[in-house]
N, C-alpha and C positions, 0 to 999 in steps of 0.2 A: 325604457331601459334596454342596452343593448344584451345580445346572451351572455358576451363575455362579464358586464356590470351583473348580472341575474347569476351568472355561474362563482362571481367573486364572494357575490352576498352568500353564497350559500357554503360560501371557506370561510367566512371570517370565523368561525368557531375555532377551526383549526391552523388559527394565522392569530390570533390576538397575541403572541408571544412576539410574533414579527411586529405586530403593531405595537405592541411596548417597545420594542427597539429602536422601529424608528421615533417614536416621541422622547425615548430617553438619547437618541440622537440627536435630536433638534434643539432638545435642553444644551445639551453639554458643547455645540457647537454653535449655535447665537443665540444661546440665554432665553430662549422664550419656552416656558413649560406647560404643555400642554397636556402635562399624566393628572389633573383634578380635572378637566372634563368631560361630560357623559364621552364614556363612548360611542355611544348610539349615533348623535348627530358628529361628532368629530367623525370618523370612521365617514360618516355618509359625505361629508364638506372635505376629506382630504381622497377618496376615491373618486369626487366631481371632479379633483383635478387631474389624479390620475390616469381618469380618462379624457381628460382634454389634452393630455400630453401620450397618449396610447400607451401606457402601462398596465400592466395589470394585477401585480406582484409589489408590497410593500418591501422587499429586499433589493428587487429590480429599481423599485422607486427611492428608495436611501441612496445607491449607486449613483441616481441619476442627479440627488442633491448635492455628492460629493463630487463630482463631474463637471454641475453646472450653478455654478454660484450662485445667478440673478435668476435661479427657480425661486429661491426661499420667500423672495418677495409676494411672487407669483400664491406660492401655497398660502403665508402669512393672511394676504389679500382676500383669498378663497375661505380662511379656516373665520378668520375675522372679520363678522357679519355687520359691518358699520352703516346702520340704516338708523338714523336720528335726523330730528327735524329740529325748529325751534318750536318751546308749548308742544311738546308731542303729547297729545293725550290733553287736552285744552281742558278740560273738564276740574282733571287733578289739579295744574297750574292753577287755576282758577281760585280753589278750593283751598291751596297754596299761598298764594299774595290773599287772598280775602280773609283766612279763619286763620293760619298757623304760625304766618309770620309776625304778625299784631302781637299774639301769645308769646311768641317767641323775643321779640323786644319788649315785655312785659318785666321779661325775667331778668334782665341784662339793666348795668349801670346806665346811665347815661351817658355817652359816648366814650363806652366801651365798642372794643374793637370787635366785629361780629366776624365770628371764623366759619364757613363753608366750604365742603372738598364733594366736587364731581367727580364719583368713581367710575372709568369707564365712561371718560366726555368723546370718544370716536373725536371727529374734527372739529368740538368746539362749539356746538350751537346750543347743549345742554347748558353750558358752563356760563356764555352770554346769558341765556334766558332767565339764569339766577341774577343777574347783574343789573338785567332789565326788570325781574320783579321787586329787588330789593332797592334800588333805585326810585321807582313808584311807589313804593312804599314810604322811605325816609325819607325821598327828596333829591336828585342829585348831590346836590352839594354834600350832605352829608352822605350819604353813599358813597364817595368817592374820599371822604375821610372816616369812614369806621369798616369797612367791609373788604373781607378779604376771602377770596374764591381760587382753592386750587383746582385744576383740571388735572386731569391723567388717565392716562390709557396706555399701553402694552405698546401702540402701534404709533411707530413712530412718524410713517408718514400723512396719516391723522393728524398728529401733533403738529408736522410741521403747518398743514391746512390751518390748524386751529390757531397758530402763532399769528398768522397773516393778520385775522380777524376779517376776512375780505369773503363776501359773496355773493351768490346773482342772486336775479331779482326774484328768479323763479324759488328761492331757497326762505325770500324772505314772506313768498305768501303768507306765512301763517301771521305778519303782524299785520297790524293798520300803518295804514297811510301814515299815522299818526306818531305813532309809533315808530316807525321806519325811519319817519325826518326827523324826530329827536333825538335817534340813538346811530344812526347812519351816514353816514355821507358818502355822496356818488363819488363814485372812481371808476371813469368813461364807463363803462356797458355794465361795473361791479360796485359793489356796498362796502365799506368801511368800517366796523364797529368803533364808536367814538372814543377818541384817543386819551382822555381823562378818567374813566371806567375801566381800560383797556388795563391801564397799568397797576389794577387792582385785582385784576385775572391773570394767575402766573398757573403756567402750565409745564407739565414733565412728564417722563417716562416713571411708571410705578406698578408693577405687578401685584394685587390683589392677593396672592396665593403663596409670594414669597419678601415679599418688600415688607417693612416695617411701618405702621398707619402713621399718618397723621395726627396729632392727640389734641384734646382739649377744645372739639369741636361742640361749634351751638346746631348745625344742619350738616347733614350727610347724606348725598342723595347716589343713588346708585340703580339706576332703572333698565330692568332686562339685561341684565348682567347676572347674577345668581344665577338664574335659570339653566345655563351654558356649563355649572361643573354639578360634577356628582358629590353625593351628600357627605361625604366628610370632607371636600372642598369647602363647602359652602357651611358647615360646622366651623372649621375652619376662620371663616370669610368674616363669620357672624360671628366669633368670638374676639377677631380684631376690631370689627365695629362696635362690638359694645367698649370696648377697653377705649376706643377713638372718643367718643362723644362725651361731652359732659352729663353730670346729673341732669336730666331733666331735657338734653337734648333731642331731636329729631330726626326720624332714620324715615325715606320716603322711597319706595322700592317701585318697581314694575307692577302691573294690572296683575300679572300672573304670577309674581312672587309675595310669599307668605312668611309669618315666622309662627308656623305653628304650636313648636316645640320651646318655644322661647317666652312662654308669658311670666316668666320668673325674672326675667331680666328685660324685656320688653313689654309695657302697654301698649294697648290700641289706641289712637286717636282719633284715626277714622277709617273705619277697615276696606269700605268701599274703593278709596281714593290711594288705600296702601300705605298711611300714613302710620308711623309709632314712637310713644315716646319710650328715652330709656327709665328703666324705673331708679329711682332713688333706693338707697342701703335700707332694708327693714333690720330696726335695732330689736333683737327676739329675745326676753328674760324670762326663767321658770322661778316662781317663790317655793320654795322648799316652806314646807308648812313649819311653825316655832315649834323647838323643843318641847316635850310634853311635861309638865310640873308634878313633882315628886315629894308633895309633901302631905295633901290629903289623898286617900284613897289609892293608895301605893298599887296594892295588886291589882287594883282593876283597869291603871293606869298603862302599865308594864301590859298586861292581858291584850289591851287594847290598840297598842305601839305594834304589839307583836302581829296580829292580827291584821293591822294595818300595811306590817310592811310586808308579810306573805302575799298580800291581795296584791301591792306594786309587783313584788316579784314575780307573779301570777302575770299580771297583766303587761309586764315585759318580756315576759319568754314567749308568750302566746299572740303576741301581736304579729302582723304580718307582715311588718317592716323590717328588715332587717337595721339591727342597732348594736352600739358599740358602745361603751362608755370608758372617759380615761381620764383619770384625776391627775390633779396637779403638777405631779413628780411625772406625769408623760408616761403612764403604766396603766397598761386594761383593767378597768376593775370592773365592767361588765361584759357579758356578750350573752344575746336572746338565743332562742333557739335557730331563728333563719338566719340569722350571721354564722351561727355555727356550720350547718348545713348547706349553707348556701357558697360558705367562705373558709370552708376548711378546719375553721378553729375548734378549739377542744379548753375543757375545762383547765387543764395544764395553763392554755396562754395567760388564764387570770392571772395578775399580780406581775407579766413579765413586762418589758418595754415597749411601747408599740413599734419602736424604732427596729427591733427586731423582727419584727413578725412580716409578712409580705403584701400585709393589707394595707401596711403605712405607706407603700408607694405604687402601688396595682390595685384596681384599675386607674388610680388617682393618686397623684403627689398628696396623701394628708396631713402633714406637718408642717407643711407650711401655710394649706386651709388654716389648722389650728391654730397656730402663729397669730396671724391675720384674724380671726374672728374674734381674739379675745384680746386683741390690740383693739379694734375697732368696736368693741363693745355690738356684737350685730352678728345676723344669721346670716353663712356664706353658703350659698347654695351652686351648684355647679349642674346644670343640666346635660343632657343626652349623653354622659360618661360610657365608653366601648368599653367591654369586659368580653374576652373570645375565650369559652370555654371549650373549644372542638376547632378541629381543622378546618368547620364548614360553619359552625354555630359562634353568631354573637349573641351578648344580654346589651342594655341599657338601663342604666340606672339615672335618676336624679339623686346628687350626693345634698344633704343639708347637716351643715356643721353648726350645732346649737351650740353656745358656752352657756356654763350655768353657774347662777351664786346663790350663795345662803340667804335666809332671810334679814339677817344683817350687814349683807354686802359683800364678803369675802366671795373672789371668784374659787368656786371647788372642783371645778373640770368642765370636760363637755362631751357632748353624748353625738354621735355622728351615725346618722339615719342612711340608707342606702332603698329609693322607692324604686321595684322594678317595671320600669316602661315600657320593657322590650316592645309588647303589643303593639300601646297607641303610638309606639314612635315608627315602629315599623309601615305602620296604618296611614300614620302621618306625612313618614319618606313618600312611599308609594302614592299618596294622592297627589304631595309636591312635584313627584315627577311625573306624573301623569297629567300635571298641570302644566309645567314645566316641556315637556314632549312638544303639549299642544302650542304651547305658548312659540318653540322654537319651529314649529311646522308655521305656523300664523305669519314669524317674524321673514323663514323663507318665503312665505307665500307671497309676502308683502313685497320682500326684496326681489324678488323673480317680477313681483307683477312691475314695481317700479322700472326695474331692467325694459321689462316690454313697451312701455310707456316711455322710458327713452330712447328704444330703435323702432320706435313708427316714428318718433317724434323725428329719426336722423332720417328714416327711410324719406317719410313726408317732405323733408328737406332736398334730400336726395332728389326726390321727384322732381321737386321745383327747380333745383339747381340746372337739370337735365330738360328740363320742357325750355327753361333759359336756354343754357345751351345748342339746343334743336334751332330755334328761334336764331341767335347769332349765328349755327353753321347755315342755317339757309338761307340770311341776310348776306356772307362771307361768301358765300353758291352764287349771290347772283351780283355779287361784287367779281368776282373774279371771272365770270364770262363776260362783264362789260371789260375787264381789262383784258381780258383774252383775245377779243374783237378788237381794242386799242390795239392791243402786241401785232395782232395779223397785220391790220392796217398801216401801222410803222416798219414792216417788217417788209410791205409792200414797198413803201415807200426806200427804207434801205435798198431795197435789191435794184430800184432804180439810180438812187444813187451811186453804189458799186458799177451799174455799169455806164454809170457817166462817167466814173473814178478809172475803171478801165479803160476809157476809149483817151481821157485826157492824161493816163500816165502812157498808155502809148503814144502817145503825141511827145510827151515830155521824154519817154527813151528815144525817139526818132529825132528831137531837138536835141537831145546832149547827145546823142553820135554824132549827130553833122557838127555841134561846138565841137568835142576831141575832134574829128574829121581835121575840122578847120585848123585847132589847134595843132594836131599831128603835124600838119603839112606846111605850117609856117617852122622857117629855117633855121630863127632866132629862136631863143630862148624867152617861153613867157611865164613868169609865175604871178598867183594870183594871192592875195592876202587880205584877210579879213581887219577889223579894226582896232585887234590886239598887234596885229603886225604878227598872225600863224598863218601858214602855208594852209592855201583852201586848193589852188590847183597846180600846175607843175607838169607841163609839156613836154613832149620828146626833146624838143629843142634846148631845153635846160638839163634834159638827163645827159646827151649829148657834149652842150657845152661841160658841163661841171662834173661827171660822173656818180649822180647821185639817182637813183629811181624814185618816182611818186610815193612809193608806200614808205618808204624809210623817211621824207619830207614831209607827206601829211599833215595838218594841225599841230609841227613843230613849231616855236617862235624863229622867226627869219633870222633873227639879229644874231640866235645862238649856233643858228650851223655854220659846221666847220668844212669849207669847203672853198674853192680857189680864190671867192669873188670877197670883200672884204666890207663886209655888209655896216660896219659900223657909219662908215663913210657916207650909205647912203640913208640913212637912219632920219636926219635931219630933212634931208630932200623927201621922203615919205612923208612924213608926220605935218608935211608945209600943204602936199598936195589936200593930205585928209581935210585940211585944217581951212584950206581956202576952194576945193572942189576945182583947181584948176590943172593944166598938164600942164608940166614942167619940162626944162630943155634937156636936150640930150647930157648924161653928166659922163663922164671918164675916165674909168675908173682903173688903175692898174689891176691884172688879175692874173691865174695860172689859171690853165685848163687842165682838162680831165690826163693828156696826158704828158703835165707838166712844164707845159711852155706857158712861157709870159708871154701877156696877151692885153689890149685894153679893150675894156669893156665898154660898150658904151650904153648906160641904162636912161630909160626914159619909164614916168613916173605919171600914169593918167588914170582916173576914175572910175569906175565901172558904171559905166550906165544904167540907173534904175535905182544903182542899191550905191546909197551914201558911205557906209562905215567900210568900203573896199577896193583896194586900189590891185593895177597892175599893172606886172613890170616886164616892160621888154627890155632885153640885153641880147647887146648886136656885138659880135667881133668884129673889132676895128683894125686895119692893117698897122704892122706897130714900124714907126717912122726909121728911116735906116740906121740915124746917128743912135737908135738904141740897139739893132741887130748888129752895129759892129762891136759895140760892148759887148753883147752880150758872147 
């Protein structure tokens, strides 16, 4: 623990106000409420993360949820400790498909529909392993037509995991081989829980502490869950599971969770394994002894009535239950001395309504107990009842609401006992959370060791990956000095290259000076064309004749320039030369020159030596014949 973790722990005394605020935060802005659990380990699983996030401050840390959205998942993750296996605890399961389930379709019609709810299934493998033992049990086939298993848990990205039904191999240790290939199918490197079973496990979102139960269940299992809230939670918790389950149903809890306070409405089945059943309605009658007969012995009879019913009175005042009684018409017509004492009441209340008095509805709703008990012919008892007498002091009572009838049958009221437990419940609380504590240090211990167990297992990995690694860079090491020694060697060899490229492009600039040379110095006009019929060279003697220079001729087409000589004419005479690789005779062409005089040209048409697709063309000024310079 760091000092600033040691320095927070030793504020939480004086921050639990801030620490309500943020949980009544988190209630009010994504619904998950976490003011039923102990404080103790909440407080310790929401400062783990505060300190992974360097907070130190529950007000600072509110701030920082209103801030940063995708924290909540983060702490959610942290607060809820989803550490389940399948057959967690083999022993229970065991003891489970072998003794309770047999029992349990004992009781049930023949192919009636069997109801099961996984409270708190984290991602699902609780929820399968009912599926897988009730399956072994009935048979697939019928399992897949009588059995219906809800899952549910808080945490929704659990859920989603658990929806897949998909997981590794390493998750499925706990079954056999056997097991594995009858209820699994491979999906490449992951398990499949099989698809006809599948769709008999429906899963949701359901909070425990505020959601409405599921009713009219035959098994209810809910394991290391309880443990997580403090005791009027889980009074709470335990008052929705009994109201859940049918007569005679089964409630299967965690190694470390008890119902200790609860043997009025829960038996043991098998206490080792955590198993209980609910109890059945006990129907409770008093006979009122028969009227005493009034015809011999009168006075001694009267004498003896009387007598008799001082000693009841006696023995009701003086008893140390506190009691009530209220006939027919819903009016007190008794109270003991510890109801008085205990409850305020005074001789006054006899004969008044109970509807008025403040004990009909504190510590307990009892009119509608009464209601109910003498509808159902049966004794309704109501355990662990709060009664806060002080700022700082609770009582507990167990409430038992008796009806009573005459010995002829007429119902004539009922008498409502108030036993005080404060003691053994107190006694009780405290060992459950003392149980409870350990049970949630175990479950971190466990979840911490697991963690460790899978970063050696990443480090181990790590390693290997890296000793790979090492392995390819120094195979890569000596890859790349034999290409480095290739590069030099070819790089050798370019440089000779280059300067053969050197010495033969000098050669080839001292050979096209002396071609322009040559060309320059001829008189006549030469142009050169490629096998498009575009301008490739273009001599002085054509800039000359025509007034055109080489760069504005360039890789023009010949046919298209506009210039003295009338290029269409010789178009045919070209394309003969290409065609047959012969020179052709001089042709004569009328033309203008550069500065405007008619001129005939006379073009000859011969091949270039070497290079087939390229002709060229010499054009010679012809002297132009007299009978045209007198016209002209």
């Amino acid at each position: 623990m760091t000092g600033s973790d040691a320095a927070a722990d030793r504020d939480d005394s004086n921050v639990d106000g801030t620490l309500e605020d943020l949980l009544i935060f988190i209630r009010d802005s994504r619904g998950f409420d976490f003011t039923g659990y102990k404080r103790s380990s909440l407080a310790r699983r929401i400062r783990k993360r505060m300190h992974e996030v360097r907070i130190d401050k529950y007000s600072d840390y509110r701030d920082y949820l209103e801030t940063n959205a995708d924290e909540f998942r983060y702490l959610f993750n942290t607060i809820l400790i989803n550490v389940t296996s399948f057959f967690r605890d083999i022993d229970a399961w065991q003891y489970l498909q072998r003794e309770i389930l047999p029992e349990l379709l004992t009781t049930l019609d023949p192919g009636a529909e069997i109801r099961i709810w996984s409270a708190g299934c984290s991602s699902g493998e609780e929820a399968y392993s009912l599926a897988i033992a009730l399956a072994e049990v009935l048979g697939i086939d019928e399992a897949v037509k009588r059995v219906k298993i809800y899952g549910t848990d808080v945490d929704e990205e659990a859920l989603r995991d658990a929806r897949t039904g998909m997981y590794s191999a390493k998750a499925l240790e706990a079954l056999s081989s056997e097991l594995r290939d009858r209820y699994f199918e491979a999906n490449g490197d992951k398990f499949i829980f099989r698809s006809d079973l599948r769709r008999r496990v429906i899963f949701g979102r359901h909070d425990i502490t505020r959601d409405a139960p599921i009713s009219r269940l035959d098994l209810l299992v809910c394991r290391n869950t309880l443990m997580y809230f403090n005791v009027e939670a889980q009074s709470q918790i335990v008052d929705r599971y009994h109201f859940a389950l049918r007569e005679g149903g089964f409630l299967f809890l965690g190694k470390a969770e008890m119902l200790l306070s609860d043997g009025e409405r829960f038996e043991v089945a098998h206490m080792r394994q955590r198993i209980f059943r609910r109890r059945g309605g006990v129907t409770g009658t008093m006979q009122t002894p028969a009227a005493p007969r009034l015809d011999i012995g009168l006075g001694q009879e009267v004498q003896g009535a009387v007598k008799r019913r001082m000693l009841s009175e006696l023995a009701l005042e003086s008893t140390p239950v506190a009691m009530v009684g209220v006939d027919i018409d819903g009016k007190v017509a008794v109270a003991n001395s510890q109801m008085r004492n205990m409850f305020g009441l005074t001789q006054h209340d006899v004969g008044r309504p109970l509807s008025e008095l403040e004990i009909s509805y504190r510590p307990v709703e009892l009119r509608s107990l009464i209601e109910q008990a003498v509808a159902e012919h049966r004794v309704i008892r109501v355990n662990s009842v709060e009664r806060r007498v002080g700022p700082d002091d609770i009582q507990f009572f167990d409430v038992h609401v008796q009806p009573l009838w005459s010995g002829d049958g007429p119902h004539v009221g009922v008498i409502v006992s108030f036993v005080d437990t404060t003691v053994s419940t107190r006694l009780s609380v405290e060992v459950k959370n003392k149980r409870e504590e350990l049970e949630t240090a175990y479950e971190e211990l466990q979840s911490t060791n697991e963690e460790l167990e899978t970063t050696n297992e990443e480090l181990q990995s790590s390693i290997e990956e890296l000793e790979t690694t090492n392995e390819e860079l120094q195979s890569t090491n000596e890859e790349l000095e034999t290409t480095n020694e290739e590069l030099q060697s070819g790089n050798e060899e370019l440089e000779t290259m280059n300067e053969e490229l050197r010495i033969r492009s000098g050669e080839l600039d001292e050979a096209r000076g002396f071609l322009e040379g040559i060309l320059s110095s001829v008189g006549a006009g030469v142009v050169v064309l490629d096998g498009d019929l575009r301008v490739r060279s273009w001599n002085r003697g054509a800039e000359e004749l025509w007034g055109l220079r080489a760069d504005e001729v360039r890789h023009q087409l010949f046919t298209a320039l506009d210039f003295g000589l009338p290029t269409e004419q010789l178009h045919d005479t070209i394309k003969h030369t290409l065609e047959t690789g012969h020179r052709s005779n001089p042709v004569d062409v009328p033309a203008v020159n550069r500065i405007g005089r008619s001129i005939v040209c006379a073009v000859t048409c011969t091949i270039m030596d070497g290079i087939r697709d390229a002709v060229v063309l010499l054009m010679e000024e012809q002297p132009v014949p007299p009978a045209a310079q007198s016209d002209q």
